[in-house]
N, C-alpha and C positions, 0 to 999 in steps of 0.2 A: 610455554610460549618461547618462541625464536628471540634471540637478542641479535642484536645490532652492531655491526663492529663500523658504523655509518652516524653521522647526524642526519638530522631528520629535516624535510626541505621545504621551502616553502610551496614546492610542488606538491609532493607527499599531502600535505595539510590539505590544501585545495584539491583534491583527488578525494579527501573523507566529505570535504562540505558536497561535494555535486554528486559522489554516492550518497548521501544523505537524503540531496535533494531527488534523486533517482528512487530510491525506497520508499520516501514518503509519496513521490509524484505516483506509486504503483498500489501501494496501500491508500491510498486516498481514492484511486480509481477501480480499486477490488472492492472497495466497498461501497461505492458510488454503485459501480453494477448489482452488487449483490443487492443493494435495494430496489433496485430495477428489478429483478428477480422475484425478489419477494413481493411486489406490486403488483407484476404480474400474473403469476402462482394464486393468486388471491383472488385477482378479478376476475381470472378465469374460473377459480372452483365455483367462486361467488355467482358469477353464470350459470356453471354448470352446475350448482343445486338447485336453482331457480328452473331452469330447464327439467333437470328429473325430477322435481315435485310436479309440476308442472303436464310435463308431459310423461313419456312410458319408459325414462329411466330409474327408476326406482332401487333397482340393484347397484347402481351407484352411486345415488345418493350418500352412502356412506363415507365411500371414499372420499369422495370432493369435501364433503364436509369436516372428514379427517386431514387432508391435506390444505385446506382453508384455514381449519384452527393449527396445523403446524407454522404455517407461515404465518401469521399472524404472532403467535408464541415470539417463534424466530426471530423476529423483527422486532419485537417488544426486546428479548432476551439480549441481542446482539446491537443492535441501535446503529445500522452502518449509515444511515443517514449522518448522524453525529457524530462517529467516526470519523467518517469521509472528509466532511466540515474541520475536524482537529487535526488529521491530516495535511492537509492544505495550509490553515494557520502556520504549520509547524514546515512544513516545504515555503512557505514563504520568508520564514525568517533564516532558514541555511538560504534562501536567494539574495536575502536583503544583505548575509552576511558573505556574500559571495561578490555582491555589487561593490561594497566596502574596500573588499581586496582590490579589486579590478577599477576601483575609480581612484584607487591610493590614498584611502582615508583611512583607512586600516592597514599599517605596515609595520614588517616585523615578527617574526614567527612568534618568537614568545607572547606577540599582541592577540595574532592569528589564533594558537593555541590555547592561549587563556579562552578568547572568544567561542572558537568550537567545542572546547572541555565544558564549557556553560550551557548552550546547546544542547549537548549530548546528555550531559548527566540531568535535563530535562525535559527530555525528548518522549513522547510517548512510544509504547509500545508498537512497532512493527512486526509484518505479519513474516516468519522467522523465511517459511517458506518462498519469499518474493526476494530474501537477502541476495542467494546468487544469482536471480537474475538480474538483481539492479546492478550488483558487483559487475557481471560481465559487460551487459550496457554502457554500466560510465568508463571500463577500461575501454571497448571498441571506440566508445564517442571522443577519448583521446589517444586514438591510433594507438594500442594497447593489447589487440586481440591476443597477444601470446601467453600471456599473463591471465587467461580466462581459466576459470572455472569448469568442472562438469557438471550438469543438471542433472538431478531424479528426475523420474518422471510427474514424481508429486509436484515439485520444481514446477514443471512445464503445466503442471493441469491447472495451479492454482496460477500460474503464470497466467493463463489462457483465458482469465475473467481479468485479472489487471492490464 
């Protein structure tokens, strides 16, 4: 890790709360979609079994029926519905703690600090993959583009659902 020959600012602090709230706002909506996905995926196989019993698809029957119980599985396994939901909870309290700053009810780094170290070290799990995009986002959204990051293209695929 880099040290520091700087103190650390009340800028700096507030730069971690609104990337905070940027990662949660993207994992929250990666899995928002990703339940769309799987609703989808479902209702369609669930169709199309019904169709090929039904009518002269029979040879894919199988499939749909395999890809019906994987999404299903998935959704069971994974729970982005509920995800999505602790997401959000948790983007709203880096907002709430964002509002604090910004209404001057909260001042004072070491207050700021204490508060986001709480936060943080109770923070659920984010999706690792969504980190540099959120990092780039909140540095452009404070006139910051130079200071950005390079994306994988993993980066950008799993970007491209959140």
């Amino acid at each position: 890790m880099e040290t520091r020959d700087y103190e650390r600012t009340p800028y700096e602090a507030r730069l971690d709360i609104t990337y905070a709230i940027m990662l949660h706002r993207l994992t929250e909506n990666f899995y928002k979609r990703l339940d769309t996905v799987f609703a989808f995926l479902s209702v369609l196989s669930g169709a199309a079994i019904l169709t090929a019993t039904f009518g002269d698809g029979e040879k894919f029957l199988t499939l749909f029926a395999f890809v019906a119980a994987c999404t299903g599985i998935l959704s069971v396994v994974i729970r982005p519905a509920e995800k999505s939901a602790l997401h959000e909870v948790w983007r709203n309290k880096y907002t709430d703690l964002l509002a604090l700053i910004e209404g001057k009810k909260l001042v004072g780094l070491e207050a700021i600090e204490s508060e986001l170290r709480t936060l943080q070290g109770q923070s659920p799990s984010a999706i690792c993959a969504l980190e540099p995009i959120a990092f780039n986002r909140n540095l452009a959204s404070h006139g910051r583009p130079d200071f950005q990051i390079s994306e994988s293209w993993w980066n950008k695929a799993i970007g491209f659902l959140a």
